[in-house]
Backbone as XML, in Angstrom:
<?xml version="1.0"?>
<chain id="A" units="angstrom">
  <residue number="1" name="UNK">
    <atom name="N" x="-26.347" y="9.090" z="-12.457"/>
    <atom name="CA" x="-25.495" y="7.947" z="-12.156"/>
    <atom name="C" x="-25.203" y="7.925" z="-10.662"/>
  </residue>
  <residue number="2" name="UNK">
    <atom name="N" x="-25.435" y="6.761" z="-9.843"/>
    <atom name="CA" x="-25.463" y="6.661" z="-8.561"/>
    <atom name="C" x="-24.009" y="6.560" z="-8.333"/>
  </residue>
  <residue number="3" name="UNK">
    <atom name="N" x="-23.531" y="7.115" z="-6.733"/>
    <atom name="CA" x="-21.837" y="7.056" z="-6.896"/>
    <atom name="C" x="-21.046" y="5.662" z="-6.368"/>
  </residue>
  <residue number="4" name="UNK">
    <atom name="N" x="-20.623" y="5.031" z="-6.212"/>
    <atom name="CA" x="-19.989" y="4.159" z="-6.219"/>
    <atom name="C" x="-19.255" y="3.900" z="-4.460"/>
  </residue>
  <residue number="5" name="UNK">
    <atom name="N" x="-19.998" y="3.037" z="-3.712"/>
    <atom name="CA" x="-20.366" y="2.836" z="-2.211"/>
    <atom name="C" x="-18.406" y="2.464" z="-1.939"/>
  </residue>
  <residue number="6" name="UNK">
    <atom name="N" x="-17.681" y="2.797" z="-1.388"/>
    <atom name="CA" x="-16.450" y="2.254" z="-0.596"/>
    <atom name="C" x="-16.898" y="1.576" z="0.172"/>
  </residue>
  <residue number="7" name="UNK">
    <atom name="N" x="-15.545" y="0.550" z="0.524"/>
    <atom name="CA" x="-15.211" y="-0.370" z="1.246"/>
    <atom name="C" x="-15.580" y="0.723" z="2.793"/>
  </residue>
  <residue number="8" name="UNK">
    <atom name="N" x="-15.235" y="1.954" z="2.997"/>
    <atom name="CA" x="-15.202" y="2.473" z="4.210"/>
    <atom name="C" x="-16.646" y="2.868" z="4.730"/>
  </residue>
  <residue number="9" name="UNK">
    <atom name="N" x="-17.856" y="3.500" z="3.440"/>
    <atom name="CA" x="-19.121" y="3.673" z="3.705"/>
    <atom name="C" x="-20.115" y="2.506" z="4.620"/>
  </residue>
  <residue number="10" name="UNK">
    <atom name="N" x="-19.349" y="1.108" z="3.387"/>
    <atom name="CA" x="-19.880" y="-0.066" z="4.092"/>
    <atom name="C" x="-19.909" y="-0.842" z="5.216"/>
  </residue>
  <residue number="11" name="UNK">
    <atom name="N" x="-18.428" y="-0.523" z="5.906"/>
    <atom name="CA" x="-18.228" y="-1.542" z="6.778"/>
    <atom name="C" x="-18.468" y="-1.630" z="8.362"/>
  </residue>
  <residue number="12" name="UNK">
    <atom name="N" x="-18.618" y="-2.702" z="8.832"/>
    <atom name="CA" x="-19.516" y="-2.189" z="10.170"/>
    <atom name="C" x="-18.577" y="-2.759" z="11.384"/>
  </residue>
  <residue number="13" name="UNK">
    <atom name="N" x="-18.434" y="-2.116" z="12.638"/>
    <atom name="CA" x="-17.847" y="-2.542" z="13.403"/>
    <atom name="C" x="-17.250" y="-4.290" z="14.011"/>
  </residue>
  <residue number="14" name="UNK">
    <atom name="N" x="-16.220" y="-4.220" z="14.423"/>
    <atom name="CA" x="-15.832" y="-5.742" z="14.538"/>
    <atom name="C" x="-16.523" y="-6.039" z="15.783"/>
  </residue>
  <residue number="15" name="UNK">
    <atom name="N" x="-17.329" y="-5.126" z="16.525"/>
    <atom name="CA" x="-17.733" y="-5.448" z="17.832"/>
    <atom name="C" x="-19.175" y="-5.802" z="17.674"/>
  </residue>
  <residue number="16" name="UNK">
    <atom name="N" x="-20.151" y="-5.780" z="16.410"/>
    <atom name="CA" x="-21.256" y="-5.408" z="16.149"/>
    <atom name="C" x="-21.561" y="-6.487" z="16.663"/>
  </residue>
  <residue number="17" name="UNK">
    <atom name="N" x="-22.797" y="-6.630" z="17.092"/>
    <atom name="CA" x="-23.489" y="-8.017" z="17.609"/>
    <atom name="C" x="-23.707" y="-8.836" z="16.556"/>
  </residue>
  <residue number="18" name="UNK">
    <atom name="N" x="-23.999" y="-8.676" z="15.357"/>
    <atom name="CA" x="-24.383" y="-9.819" z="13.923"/>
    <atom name="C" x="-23.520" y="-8.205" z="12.790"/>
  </residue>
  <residue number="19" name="UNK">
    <atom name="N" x="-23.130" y="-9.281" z="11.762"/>
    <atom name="CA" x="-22.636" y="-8.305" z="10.126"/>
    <atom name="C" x="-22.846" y="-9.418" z="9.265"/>
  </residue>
  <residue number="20" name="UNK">
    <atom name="N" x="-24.220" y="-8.500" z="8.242"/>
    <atom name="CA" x="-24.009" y="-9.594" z="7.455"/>
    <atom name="C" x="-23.132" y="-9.704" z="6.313"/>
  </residue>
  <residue number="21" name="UNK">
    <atom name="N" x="-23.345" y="-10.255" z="5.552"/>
    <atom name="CA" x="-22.387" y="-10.616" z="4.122"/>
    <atom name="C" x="-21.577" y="-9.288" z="3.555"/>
  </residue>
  <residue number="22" name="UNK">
    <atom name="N" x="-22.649" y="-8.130" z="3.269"/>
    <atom name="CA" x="-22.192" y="-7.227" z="2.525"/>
    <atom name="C" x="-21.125" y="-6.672" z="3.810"/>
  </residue>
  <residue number="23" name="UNK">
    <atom name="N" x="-21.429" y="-6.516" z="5.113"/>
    <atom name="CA" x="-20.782" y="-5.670" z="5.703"/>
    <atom name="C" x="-19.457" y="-6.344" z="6.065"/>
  </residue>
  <residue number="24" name="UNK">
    <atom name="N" x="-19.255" y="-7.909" z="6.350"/>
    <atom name="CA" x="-18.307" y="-8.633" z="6.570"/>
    <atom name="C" x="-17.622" y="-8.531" z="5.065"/>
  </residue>
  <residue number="25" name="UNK">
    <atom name="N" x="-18.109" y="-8.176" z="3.867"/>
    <atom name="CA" x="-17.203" y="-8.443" z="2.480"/>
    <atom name="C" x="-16.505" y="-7.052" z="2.536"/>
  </residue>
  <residue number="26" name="UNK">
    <atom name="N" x="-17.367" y="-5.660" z="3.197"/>
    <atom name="CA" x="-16.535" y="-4.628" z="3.146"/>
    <atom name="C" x="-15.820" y="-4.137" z="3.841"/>
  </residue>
  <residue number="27" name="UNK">
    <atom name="N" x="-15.778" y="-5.199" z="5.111"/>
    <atom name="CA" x="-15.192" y="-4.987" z="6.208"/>
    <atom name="C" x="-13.326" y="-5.785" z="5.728"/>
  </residue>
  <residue number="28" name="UNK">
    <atom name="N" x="-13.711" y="-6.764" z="5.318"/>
    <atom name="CA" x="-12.438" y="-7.734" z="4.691"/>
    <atom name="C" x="-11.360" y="-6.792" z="3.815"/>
  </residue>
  <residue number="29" name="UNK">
    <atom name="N" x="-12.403" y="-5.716" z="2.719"/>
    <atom name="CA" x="-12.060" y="-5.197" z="1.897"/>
    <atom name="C" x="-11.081" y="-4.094" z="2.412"/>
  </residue>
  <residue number="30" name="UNK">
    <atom name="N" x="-11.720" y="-3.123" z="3.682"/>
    <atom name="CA" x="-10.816" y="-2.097" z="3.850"/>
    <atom name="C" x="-9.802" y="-3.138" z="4.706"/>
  </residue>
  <residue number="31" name="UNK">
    <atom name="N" x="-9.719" y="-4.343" z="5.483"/>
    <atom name="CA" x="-8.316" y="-4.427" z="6.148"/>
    <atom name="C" x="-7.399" y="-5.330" z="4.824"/>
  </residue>
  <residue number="32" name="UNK">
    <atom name="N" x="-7.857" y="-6.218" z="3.733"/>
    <atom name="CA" x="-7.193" y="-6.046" z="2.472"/>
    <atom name="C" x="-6.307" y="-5.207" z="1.899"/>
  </residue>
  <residue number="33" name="UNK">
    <atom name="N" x="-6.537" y="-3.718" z="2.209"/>
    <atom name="CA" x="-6.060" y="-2.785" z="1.465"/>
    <atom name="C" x="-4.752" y="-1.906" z="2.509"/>
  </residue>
  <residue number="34" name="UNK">
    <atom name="N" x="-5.291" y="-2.250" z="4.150"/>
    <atom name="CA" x="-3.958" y="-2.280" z="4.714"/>
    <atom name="C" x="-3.272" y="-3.027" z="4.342"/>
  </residue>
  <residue number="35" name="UNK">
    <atom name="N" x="-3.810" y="-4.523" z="4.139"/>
    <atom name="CA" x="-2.475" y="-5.391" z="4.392"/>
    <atom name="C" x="-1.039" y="-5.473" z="3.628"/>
  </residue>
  <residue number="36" name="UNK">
    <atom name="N" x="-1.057" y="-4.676" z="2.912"/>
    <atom name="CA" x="0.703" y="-4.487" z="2.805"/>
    <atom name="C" x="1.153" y="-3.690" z="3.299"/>
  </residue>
  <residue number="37" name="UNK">
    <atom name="N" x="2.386" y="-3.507" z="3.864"/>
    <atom name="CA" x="3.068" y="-2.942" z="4.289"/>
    <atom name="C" x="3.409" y="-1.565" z="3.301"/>
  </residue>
  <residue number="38" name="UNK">
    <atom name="N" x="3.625" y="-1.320" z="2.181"/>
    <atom name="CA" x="3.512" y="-0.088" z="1.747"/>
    <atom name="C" x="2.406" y="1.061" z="1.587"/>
  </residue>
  <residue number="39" name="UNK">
    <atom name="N" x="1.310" y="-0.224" z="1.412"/>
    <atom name="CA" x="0.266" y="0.876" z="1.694"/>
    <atom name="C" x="-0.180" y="1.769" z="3.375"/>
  </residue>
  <residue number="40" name="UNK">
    <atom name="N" x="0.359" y="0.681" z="4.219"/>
    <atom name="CA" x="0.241" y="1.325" z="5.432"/>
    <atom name="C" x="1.315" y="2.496" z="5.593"/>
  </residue>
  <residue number="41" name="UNK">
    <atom name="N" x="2.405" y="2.124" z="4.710"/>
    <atom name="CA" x="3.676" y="3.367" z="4.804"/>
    <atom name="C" x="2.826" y="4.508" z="4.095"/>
  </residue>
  <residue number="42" name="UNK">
    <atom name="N" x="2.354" y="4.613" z="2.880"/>
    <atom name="CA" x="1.534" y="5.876" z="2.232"/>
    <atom name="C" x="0.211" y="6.747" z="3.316"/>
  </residue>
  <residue number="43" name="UNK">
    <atom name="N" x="-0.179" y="5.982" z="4.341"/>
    <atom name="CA" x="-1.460" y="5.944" z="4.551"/>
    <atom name="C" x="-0.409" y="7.100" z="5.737"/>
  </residue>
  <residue number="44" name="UNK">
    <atom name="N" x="0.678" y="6.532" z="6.069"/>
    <atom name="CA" x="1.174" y="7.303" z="7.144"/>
    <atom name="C" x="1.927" y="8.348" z="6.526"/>
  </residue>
  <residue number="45" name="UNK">
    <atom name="N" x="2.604" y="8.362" z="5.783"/>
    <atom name="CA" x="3.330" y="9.697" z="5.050"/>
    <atom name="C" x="2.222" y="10.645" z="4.620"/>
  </residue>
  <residue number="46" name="UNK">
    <atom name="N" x="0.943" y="10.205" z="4.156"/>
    <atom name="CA" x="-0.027" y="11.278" z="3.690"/>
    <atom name="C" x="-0.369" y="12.054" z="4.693"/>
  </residue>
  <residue number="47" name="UNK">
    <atom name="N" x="-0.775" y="10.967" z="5.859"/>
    <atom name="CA" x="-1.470" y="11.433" z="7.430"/>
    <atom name="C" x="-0.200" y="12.347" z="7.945"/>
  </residue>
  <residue number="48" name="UNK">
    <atom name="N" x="0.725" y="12.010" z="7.651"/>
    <atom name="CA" x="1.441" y="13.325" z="8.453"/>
    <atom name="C" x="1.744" y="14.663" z="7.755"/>
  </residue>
  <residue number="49" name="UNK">
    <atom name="N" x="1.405" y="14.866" z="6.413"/>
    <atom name="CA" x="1.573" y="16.002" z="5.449"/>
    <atom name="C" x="0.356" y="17.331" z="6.163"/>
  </residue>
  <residue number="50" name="UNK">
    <atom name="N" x="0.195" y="18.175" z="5.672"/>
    <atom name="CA" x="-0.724" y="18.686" z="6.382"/>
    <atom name="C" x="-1.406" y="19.446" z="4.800"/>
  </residue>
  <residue number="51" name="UNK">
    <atom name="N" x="-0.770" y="18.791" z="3.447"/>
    <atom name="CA" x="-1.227" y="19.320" z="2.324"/>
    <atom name="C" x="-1.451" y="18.493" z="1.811"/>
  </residue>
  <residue number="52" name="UNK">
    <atom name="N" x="-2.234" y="18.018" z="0.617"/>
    <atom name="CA" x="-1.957" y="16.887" z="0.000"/>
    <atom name="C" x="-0.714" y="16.455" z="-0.764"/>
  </residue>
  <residue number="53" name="UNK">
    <atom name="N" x="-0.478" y="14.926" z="-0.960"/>
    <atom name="CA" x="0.939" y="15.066" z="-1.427"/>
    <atom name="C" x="0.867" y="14.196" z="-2.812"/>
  </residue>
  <residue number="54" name="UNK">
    <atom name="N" x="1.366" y="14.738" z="-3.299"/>
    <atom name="CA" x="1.310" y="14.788" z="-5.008"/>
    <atom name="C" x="2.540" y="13.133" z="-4.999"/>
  </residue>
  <residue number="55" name="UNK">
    <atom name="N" x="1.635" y="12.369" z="-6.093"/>
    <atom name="CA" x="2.037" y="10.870" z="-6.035"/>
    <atom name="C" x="3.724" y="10.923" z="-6.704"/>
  </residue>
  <residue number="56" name="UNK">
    <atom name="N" x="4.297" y="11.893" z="-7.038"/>
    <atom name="CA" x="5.687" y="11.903" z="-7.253"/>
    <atom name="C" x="6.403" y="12.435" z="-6.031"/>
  </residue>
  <residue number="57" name="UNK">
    <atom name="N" x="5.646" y="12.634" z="-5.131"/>
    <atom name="CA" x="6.793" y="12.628" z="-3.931"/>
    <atom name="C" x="6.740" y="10.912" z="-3.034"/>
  </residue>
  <residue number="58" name="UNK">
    <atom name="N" x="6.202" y="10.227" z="-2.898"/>
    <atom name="CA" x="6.334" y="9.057" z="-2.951"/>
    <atom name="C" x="7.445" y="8.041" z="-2.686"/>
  </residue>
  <residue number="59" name="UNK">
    <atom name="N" x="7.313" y="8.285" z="-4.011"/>
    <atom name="CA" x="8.639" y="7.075" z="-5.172"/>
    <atom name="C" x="9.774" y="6.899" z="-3.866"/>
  </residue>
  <residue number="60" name="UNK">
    <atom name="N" x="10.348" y="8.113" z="-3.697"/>
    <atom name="CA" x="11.797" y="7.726" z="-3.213"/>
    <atom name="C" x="11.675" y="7.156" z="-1.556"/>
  </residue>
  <residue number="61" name="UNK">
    <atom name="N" x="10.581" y="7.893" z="-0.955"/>
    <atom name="CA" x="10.475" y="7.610" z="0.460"/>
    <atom name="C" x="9.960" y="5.884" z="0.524"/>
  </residue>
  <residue number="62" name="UNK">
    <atom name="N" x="9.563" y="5.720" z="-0.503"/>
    <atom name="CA" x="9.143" y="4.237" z="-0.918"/>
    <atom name="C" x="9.892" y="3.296" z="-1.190"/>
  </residue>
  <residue number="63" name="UNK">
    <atom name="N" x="10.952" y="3.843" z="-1.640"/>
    <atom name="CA" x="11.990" y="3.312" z="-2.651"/>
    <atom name="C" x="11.000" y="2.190" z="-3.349"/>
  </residue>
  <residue number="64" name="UNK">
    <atom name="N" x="10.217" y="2.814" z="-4.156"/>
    <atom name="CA" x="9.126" y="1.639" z="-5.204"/>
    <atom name="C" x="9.130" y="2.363" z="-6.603"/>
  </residue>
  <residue number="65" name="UNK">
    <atom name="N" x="8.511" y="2.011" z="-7.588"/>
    <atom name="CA" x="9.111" y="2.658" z="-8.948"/>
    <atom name="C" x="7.392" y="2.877" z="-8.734"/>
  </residue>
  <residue number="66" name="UNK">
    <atom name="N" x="7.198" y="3.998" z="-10.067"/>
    <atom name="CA" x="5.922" y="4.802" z="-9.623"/>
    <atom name="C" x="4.716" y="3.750" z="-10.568"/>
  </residue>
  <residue number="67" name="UNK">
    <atom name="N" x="4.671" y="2.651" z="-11.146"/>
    <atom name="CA" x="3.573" y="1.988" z="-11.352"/>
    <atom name="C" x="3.232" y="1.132" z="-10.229"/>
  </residue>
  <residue number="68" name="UNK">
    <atom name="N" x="4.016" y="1.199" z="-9.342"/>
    <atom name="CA" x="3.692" y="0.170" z="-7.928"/>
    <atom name="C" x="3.211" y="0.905" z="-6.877"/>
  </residue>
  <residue number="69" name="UNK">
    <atom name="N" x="3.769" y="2.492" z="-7.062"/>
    <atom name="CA" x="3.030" y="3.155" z="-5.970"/>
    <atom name="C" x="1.978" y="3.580" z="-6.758"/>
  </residue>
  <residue number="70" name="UNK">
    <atom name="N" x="1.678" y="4.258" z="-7.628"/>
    <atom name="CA" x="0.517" y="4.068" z="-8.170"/>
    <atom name="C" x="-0.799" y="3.155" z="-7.913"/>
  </residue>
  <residue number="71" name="UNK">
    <atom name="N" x="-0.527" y="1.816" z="-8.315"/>
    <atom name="CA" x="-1.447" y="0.700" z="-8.013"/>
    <atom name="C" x="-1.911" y="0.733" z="-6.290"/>
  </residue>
  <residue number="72" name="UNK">
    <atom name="N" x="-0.597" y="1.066" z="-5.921"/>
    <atom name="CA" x="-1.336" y="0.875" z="-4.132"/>
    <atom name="C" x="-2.181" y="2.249" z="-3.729"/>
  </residue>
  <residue number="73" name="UNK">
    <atom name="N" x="-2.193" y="3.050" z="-4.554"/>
    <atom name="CA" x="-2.551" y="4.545" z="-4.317"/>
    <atom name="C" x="-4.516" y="4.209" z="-4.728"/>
  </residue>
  <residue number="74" name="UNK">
    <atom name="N" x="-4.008" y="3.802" z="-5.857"/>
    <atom name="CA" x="-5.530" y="3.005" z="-6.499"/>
    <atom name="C" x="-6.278" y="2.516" z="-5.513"/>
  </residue>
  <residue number="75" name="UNK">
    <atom name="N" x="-5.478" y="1.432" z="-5.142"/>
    <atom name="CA" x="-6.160" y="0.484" z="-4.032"/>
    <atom name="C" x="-6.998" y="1.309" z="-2.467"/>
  </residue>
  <residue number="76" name="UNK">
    <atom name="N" x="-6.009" y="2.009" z="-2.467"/>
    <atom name="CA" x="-6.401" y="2.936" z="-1.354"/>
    <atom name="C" x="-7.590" y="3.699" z="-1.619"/>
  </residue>
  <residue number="77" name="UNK">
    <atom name="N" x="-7.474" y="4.183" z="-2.871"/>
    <atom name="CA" x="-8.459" y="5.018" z="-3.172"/>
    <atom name="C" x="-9.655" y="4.569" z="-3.299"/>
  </residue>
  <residue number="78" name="UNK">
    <atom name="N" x="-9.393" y="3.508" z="-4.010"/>
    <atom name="CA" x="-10.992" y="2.557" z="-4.450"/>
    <atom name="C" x="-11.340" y="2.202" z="-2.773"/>
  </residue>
  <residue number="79" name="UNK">
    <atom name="N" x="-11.140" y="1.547" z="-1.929"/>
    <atom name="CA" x="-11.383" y="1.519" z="-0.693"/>
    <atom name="C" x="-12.146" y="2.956" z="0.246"/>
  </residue>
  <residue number="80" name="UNK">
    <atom name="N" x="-11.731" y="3.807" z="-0.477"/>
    <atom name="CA" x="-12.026" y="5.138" z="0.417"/>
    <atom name="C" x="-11.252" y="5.776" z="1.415"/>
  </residue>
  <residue number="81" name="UNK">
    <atom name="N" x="-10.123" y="4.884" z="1.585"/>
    <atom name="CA" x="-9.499" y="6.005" z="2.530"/>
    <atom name="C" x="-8.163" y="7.174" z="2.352"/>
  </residue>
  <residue number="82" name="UNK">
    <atom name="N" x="-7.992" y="7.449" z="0.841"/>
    <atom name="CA" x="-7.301" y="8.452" z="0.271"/>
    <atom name="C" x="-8.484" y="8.649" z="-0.540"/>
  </residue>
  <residue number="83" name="UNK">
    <atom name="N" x="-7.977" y="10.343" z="-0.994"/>
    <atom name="CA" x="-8.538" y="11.748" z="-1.993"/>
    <atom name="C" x="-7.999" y="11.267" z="-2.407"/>
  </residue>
  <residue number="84" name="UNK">
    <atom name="N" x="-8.214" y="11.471" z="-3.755"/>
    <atom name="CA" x="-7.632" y="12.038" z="-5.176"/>
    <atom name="C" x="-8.023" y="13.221" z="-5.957"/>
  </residue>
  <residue number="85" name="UNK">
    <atom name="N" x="-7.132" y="13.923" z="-5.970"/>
    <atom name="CA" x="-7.423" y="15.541" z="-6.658"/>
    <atom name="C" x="-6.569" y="15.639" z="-7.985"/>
  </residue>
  <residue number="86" name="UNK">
    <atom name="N" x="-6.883" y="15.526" z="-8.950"/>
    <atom name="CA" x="-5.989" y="15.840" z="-10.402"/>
    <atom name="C" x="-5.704" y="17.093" z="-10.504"/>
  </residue>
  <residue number="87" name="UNK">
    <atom name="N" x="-4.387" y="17.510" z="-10.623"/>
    <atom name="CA" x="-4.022" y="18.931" z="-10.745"/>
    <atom name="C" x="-3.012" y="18.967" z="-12.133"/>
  </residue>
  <residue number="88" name="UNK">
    <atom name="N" x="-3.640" y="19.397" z="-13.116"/>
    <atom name="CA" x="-2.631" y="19.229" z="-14.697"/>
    <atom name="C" x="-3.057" y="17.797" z="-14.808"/>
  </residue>
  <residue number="89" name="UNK">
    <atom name="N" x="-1.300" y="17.347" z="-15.216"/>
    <atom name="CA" x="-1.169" y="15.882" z="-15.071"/>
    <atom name="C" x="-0.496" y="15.116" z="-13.789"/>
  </residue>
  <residue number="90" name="UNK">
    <atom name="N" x="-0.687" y="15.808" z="-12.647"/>
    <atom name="CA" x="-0.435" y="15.161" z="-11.226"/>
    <atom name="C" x="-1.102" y="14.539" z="-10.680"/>
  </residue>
  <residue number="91" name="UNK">
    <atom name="N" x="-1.105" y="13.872" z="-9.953"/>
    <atom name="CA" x="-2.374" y="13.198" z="-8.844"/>
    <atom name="C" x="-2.082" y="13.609" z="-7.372"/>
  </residue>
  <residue number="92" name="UNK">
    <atom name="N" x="-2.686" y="14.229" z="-6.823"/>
    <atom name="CA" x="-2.330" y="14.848" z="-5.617"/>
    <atom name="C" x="-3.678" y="13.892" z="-4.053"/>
  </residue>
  <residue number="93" name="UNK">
    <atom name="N" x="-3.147" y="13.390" z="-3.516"/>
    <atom name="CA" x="-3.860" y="12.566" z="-2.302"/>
    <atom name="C" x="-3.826" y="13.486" z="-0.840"/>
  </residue>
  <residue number="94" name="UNK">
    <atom name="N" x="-4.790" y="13.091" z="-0.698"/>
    <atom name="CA" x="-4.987" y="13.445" z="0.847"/>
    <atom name="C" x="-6.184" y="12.434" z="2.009"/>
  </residue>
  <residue number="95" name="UNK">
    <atom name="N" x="-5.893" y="11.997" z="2.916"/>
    <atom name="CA" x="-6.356" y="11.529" z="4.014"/>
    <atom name="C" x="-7.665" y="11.671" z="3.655"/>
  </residue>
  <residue number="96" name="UNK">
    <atom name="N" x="-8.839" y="10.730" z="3.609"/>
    <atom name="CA" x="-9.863" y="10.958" z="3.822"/>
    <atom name="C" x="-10.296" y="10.617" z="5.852"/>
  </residue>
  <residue number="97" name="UNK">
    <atom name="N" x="-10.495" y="11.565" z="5.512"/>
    <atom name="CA" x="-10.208" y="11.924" z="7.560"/>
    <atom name="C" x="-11.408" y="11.319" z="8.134"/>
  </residue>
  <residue number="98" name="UNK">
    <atom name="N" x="-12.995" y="11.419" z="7.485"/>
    <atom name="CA" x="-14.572" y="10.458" z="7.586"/>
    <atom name="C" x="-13.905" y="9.191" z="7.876"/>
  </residue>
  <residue number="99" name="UNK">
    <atom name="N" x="-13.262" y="8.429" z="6.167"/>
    <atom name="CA" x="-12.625" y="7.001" z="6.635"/>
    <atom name="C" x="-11.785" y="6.684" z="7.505"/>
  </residue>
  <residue number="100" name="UNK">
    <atom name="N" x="-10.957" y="7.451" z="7.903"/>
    <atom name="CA" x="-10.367" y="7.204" z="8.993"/>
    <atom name="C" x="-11.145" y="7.208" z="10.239"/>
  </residue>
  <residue number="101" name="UNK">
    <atom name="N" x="-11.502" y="7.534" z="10.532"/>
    <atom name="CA" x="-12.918" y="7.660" z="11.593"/>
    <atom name="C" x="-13.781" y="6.602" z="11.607"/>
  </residue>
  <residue number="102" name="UNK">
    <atom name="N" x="-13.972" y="6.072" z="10.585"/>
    <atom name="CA" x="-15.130" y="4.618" z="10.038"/>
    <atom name="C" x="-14.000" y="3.881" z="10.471"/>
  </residue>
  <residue number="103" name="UNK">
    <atom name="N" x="-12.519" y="4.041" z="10.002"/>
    <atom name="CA" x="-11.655" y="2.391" z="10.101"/>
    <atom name="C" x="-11.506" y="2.651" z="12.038"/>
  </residue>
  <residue number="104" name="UNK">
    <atom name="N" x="-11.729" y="3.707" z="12.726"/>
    <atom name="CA" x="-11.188" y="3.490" z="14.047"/>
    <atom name="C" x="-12.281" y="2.487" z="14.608"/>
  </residue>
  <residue number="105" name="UNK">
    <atom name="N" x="-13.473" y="3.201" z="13.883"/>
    <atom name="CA" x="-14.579" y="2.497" z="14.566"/>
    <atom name="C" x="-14.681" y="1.131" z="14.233"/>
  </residue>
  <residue number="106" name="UNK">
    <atom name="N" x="-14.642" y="0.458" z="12.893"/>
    <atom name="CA" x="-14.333" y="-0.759" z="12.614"/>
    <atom name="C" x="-13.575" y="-1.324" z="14.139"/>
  </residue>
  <residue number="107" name="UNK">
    <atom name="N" x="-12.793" y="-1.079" z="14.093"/>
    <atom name="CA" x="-11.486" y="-1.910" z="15.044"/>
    <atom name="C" x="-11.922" y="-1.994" z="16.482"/>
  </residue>
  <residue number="108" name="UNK">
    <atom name="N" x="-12.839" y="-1.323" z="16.612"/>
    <atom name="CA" x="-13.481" y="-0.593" z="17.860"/>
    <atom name="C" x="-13.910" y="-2.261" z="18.643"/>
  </residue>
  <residue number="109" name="UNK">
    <atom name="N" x="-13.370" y="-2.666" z="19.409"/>
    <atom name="CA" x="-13.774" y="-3.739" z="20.015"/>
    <atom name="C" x="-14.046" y="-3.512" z="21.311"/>
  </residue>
  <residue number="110" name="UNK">
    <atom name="N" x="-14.406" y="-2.067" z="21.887"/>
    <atom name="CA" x="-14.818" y="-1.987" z="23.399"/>
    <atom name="C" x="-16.028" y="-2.624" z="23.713"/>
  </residue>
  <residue number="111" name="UNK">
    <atom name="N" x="-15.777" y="-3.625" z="25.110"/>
    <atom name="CA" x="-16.927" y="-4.158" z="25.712"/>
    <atom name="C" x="-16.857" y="-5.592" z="25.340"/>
  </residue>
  <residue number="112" name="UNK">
    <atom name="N" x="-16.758" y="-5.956" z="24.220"/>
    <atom name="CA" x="-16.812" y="-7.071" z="23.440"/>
    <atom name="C" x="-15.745" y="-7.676" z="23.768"/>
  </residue>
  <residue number="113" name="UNK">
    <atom name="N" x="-14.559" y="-7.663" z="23.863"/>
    <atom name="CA" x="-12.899" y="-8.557" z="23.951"/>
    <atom name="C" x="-12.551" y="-8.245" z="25.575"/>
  </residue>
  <residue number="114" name="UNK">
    <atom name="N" x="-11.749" y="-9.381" z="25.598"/>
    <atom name="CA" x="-11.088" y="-9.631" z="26.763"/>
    <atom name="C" x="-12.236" y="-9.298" z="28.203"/>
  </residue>
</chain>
């Protein structure tokens, strides 16, 4: 079974000279998955942990009830730029540090702007 391509594998710089369809649909996809404001709050509470942080520490720094942080945890994940590690019945996340590296480069508009 082949593994399942992220939004972060796919997407190609905003500076690129031409992107076609697939790379402009996965490019849409990972800034989609910023665009709320809580998920950018998770993306930063994870990035500053230096362990992974188990989806019940969350909730309160969120003040969100845990099927909402959940869903945005999803979102993140399906995108590629959080781990997910199952430990028991926990879900424990961590930074995928590659995607972060792919989203700098995405944004990467040197040469091209202004």
């Amino acid at each position: 079974m082949a593994a399942v391509e992220t939004a972060t594998e796919c997407c190609a710089p905003l500076g690129a000279l031409t992107l076609d369809e697939d790379e402009a649909l996965a490019t849409a996809e990972l800034f989609r998955a910023l665009g709320d404001p809580a998920r950018v709050r998770i993306v930063n509470l994870v990035a500053t942990r230096g362990e992974p942080v188990c989806a019940c520490e969350l909730y309160e720094p969120l003040a969100l009830s845990q099927p909402t942080v959940s869903h945005h945890l999803k979102k993140l994940t399906d995108v590629g730029l959080l781990d997910r590690e199952q430990r028991g019945k926990w879900a424990y996340f961590s930074l995928n540090r590659d995607a972060v590296w792919k989203l700098a480069a995405v944004a990467d508009l040197n040469g091209v702007c202004c």
